[in-house]
N, C-alpha and C positions, 0 to 999 in steps of 0.2 A: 504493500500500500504506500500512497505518497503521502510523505508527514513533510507538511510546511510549518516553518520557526518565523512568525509576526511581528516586529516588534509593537508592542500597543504605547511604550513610555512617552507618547506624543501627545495623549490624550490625557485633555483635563476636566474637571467638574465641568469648565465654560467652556468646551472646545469649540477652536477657530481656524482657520487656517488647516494647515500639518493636521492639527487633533481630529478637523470636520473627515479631511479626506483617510484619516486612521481608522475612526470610529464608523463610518458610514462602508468604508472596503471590508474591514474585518465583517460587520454584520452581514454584509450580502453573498462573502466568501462561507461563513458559517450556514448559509441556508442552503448553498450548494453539495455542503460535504454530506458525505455518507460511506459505510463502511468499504462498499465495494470504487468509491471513487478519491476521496484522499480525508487525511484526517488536519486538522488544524489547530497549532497549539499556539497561543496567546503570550507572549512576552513582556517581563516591565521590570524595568531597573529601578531600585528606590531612590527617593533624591536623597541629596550628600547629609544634610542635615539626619534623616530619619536613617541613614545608612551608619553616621558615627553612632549614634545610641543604640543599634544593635537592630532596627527595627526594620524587616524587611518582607511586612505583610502588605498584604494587595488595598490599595484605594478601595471605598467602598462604591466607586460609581465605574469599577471593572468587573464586578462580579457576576454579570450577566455572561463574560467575555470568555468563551469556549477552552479549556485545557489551559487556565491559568500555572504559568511558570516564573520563578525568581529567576533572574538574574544577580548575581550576588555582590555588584559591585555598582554605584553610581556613574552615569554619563560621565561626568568628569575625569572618571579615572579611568573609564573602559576607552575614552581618547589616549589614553596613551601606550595601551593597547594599540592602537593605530601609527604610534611615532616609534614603539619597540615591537612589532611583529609576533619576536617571540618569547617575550615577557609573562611567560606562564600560560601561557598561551592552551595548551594543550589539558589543564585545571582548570581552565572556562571556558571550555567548550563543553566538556561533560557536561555542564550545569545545564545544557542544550539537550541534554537526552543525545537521540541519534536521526534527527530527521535530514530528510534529503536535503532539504532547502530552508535558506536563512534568509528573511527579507529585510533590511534594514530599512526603516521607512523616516530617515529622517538624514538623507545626503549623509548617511555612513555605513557601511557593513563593518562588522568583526572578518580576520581573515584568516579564519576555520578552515584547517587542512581535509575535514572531510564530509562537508555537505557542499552544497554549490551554491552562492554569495549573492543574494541580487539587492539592487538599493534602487532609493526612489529618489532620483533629482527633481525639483519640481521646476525652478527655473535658475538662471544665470546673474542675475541683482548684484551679488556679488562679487560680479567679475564686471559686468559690463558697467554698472553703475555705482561704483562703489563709494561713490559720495551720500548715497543713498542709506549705505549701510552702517553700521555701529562697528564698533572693531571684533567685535565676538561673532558677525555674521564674518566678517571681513575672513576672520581665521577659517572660515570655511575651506575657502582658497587649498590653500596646504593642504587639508582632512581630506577634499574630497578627490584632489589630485591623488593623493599615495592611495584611497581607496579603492583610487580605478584600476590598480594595476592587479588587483588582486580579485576584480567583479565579475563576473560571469555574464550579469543582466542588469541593464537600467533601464528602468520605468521611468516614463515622463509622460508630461497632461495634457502635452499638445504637439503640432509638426512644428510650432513655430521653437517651441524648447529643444527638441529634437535638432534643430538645426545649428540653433547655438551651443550645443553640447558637442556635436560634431566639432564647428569651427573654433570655438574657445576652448573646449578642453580635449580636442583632438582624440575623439574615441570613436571606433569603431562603429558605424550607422547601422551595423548588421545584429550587433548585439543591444540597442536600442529599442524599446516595445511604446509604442505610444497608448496610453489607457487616460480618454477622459475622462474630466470628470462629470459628476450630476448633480442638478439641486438635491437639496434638503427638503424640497417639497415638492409633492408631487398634483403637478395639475388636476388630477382626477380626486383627487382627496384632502387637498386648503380651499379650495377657489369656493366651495361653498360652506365651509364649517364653520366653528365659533373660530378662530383665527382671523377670520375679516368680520366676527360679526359688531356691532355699535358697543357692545357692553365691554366689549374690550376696550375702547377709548377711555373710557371710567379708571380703568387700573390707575392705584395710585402711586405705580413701579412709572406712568409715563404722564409728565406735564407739557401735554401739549392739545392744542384747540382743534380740532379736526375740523372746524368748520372751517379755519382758513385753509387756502389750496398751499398747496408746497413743493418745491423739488426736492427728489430726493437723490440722498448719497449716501452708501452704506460697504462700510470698511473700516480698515486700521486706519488712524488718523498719523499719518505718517509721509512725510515728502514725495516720495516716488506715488502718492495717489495725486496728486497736484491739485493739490486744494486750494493753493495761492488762486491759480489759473480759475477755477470754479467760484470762489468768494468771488474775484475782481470782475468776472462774468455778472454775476448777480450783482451786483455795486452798478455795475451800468445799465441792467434792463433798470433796476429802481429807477434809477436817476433820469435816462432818456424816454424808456414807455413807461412808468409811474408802475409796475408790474404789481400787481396785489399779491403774488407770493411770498411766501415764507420760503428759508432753506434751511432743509434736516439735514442735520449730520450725525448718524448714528454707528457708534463705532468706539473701542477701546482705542487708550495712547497708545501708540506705538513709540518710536525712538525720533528725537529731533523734531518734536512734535512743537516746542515751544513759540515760531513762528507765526504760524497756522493759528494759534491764537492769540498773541498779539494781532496778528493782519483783521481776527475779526471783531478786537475791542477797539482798531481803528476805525472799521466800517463806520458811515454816516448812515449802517443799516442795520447797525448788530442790534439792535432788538427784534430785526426779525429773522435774526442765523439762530439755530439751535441745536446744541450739541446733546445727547445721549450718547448713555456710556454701552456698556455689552446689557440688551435687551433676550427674553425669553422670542424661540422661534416663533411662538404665536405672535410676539408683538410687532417683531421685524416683520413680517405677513403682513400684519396690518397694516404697517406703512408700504410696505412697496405695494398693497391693492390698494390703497389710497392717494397713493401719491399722482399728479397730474403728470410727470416727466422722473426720471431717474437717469441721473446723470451721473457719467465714471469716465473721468476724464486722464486716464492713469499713465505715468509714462512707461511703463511695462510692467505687462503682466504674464504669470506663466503656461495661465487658462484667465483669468477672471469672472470667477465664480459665481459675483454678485450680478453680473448683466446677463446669467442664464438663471438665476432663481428670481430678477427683476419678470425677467418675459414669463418664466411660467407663471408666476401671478398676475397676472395684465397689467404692468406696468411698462407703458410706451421708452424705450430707451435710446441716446445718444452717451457716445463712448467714441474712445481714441480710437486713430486709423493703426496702431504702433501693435508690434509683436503678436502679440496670440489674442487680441482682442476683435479683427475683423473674422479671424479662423471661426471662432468660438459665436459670434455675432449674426456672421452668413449676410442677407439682406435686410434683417429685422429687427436692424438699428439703425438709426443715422449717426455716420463716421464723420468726426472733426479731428483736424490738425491739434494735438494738446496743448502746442506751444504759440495758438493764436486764440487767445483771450474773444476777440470777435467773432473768431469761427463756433468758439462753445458757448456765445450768448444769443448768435445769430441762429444757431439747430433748437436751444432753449425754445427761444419766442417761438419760431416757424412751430413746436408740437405744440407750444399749449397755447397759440392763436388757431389753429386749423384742425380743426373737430374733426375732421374726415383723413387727413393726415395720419393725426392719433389716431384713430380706428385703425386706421391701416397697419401699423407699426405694431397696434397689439394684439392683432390675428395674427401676423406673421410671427410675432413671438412668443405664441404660444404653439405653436405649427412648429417655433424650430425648437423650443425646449422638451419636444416629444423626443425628439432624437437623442438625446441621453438619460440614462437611468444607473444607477448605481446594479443593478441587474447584469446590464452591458460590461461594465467597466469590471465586476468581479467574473465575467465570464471569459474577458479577454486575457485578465489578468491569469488564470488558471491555466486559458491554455498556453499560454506562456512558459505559466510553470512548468507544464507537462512536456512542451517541447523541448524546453531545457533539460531535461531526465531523459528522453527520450533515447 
């Protein structure tokens, strides 16, 4: 039988990001197994803190998570595992049991002399725009070079990541699998539940008036989503067409986030910017099926996740022409230049001036949000596996 080793250590009580695309692969990969098809066992390293006190039990919000296994040592230290090869190397592996396959889902593999190694890059940020990053992504750099030499298989989310992985880190296109991603929600079972329904607006987790209209934006609040470019958009429909909307911005800090609001306690409009922090799935649903436009103006992304869960809730979308955002997009956005302020106020007004526009943009994006499903993504992924073993 094929035993796959997962890591789950990316998953948190809030998952985002890394956590969403852990926790939603592992669940869909678990509905597939069966005895006679492969078996799945669940991975998780303690962090450093609960690892010095000895303490090396499972989070209570993995427990659902199939053939739970320790890892016996923190992320921290199992990098350097990655910088000494063979630093005991052969003592943490057993810790693995004996399955055929190791996923590392978080741009690192262990390099286990005897299962075969596959990791997930998701995109290149760190290489290409490393103004972008913090110096702890930075270090990526080094980790995930020595890991390639030792990979089998790299998962990635799109063609457009694929390509930069290719060209920046000169690997092998052959051993490359593209698996994207899928919302968190599924058109046939949010669009009409309590998730959009009116009593949701009540929650006293969310202050805000639902009866003004709003654009919305939902992410890390963090530069590479170019929110300068989005504020300074909204500061001019205000100013030029007196625009009645509001602008949501819902979303955890990220890094180098400090800017971003300064620029919106400058506004001659920040009473009507508003920030939320990390919201329940039902609440984010609510806004992106309420919102008049959803706007993601990002300078690269490695899927962008949020203009495929914007469409499956009928929320009309404009998004950057850059990297894996027209991939992911297809027709059923309208594409601006990120780095023309004009361009992403000019695609604003045209949707929420032209009623028939709008209509258009949100059949087409829910027509293209059919084409992924978290179903897909752990079916492709498997066969993957399998061909690898093969």
């Amino acid at each position: 039988m094929l035993r796959i080793a997962i890591d789950a250590t990316p998953i948190l009580p809030k998952p985002s990001g890394i956590g969403l695309y852990v926790a939603n692969l592992i669940q869909a990969l678990a509905a597939l197994q069966s005895p006679e098809n492969f078996e799945l066992e669940t991975i998780y390293q303690p962090g450093l803190k609960n690892w010095l006190r000895g303490n090396l039990s499972f989070p209570s919000y993995l427990a659902a998570y199939p053939n739970l296994r320790s890892f016996p040592v923190p992320v921290r230290l199992s990098n350097l595992l990655i910088q000494f090869p063979s630093l005991f190397l052969s003592t943490f592996e057993q810790s693995f049991g004996a399955p055929n396959i190791v996923h590392g889902t978080n741009y690192t593999v262990l390099p286990f002399q005897h299962t075969r190694r596959v990791m997930t890059i998701y995109d290149l940020t760190f290489v290409r725009y490393p103004e972008y990053a913090n110096s702890t992504v930075k270090a990526y750099v080094d980790r995930v070079q020595r890991c390639l030499q030792w990979t089998d298989l790299v998962f990635t989310i799109s063609e457009s990541s694929k390509q930069d992985i290719i060209k920046f880190l000169n690997f092998n296109p052959e051993k490359i699998v593209v698996t994207p991603l899928a919302s968190r929600y599924s058109a046939n079972e949010w669009v009409h539940q309590e998730s959009v329904d009116h009593s949701f607006s009540k929650s006293p987790s969310v202050s805000y008036d639902f009866s003004k209209p709003y654009i919305l934006f939902v992410s890390t609040i963090e530069p590479r989503k170019n929110l300068t470019h989005l504020i300074a958009a909204f500061d001019y429909l205000k100013h030029k067409y007196r625009l009645e909307h509001q602008l949501v911005l819902i979303g955890q800090k990220g890094w180098l986030y400090e800017k971003i609001f300064e620029q919106i306690e400058r506004s001659p409009h920040r009473e009507s910017i508003h920030h939320l922090s990390y919201l329940s799935d039902n609440l984010v649903a609510l806004f992106y099926s309420k919102a008049d436009v959803f706007v993601y103006p990002s300078h690269y992304e490695g899927f962008g996740l949020p203009v495929l869960e914007a469409m499956t809730l009928g929320a009309p979308v404009v998004t950057a022409n850059t990297s894996s955002l027209p991939e992911v997009a297809g027709d059923a956005a309208l594409l601006v230049d990120p780095n023309q302020v004009l361009d992403i106020a000019e695609a604003i007004l045209q949707v929420v001036s032209d009623r028939a526009f709008r209509s258009e943009l949100i059949a087409k994006g829910k027509a293209r949000s059919q084409q992924y499903s978290w179903q897909n993504t752990a079916q492709e992924t498997l066969k993957a596996y399998k061909l690898l073993v093969s």
